[in-house]
C-alpha positions in Angstrom: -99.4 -67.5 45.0 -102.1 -66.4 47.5 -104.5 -68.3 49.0 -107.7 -68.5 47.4 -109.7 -70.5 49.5 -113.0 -69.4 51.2 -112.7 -68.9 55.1 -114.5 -71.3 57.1 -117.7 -69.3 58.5 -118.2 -69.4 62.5 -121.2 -70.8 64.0 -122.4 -69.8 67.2 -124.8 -72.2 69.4 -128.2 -70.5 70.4 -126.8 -70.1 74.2 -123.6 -68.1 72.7 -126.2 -65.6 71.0 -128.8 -66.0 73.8 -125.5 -64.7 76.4 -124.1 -61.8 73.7 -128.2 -60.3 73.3 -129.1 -61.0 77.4 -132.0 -63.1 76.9 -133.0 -66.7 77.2 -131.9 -69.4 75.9 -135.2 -70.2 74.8 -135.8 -66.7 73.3 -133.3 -67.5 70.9 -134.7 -70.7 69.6 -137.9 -69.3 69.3 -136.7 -66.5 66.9 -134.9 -69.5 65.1 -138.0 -71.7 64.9 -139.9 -68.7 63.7 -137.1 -67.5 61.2 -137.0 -64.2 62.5 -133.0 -65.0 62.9 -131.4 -66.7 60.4 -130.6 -70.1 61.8 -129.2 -73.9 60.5 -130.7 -76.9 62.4 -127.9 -79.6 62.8 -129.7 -82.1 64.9 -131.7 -81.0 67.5 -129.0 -77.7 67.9 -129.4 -74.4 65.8 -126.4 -72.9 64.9 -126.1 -69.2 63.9 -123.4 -67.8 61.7 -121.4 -64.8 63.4 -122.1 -62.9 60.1 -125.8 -63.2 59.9 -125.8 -62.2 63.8 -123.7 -59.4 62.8 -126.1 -58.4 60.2 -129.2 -59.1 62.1 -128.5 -56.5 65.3 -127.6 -54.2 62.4 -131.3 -54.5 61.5 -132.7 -54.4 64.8 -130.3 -51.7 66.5 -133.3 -49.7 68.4 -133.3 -46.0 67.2 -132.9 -43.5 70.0 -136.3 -41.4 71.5 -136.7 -37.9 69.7 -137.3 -35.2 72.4 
């Protein structure tokens, strides 16, 4: 019988995403606070999920100049 049960979803910390996009630390948790990326508060940490990361560069991959 296979195994039906969901995967457990990896979170990264804000400094994880801040060092995979090269910007601050702070930059991240702004976007967070703002809910420009999609972010869970546990505490005083925000957690993002590897799959809405995935998603959001997908969104925001910059489009190459026209000559």
């Amino acid at each position: 019988m296979a195994d039906t049960e969901p995967a457990v979803e990896q979170l990264l910390t804000a400094q994880e995403v801040a060092k995979e996009l090269r910007v601050s630390d702070a930059t991240v948790i702004r976007w967070c606070r703002s809910g420009k990326l999609p972010a869970l508060k546990a505490g005083k940490a925000w957690r993002i999920s590897q799959e809405d990361l995935r998603q959001w560069k997908q969104r925001h991959r910059s489009i190459g100049v026209e000559a």
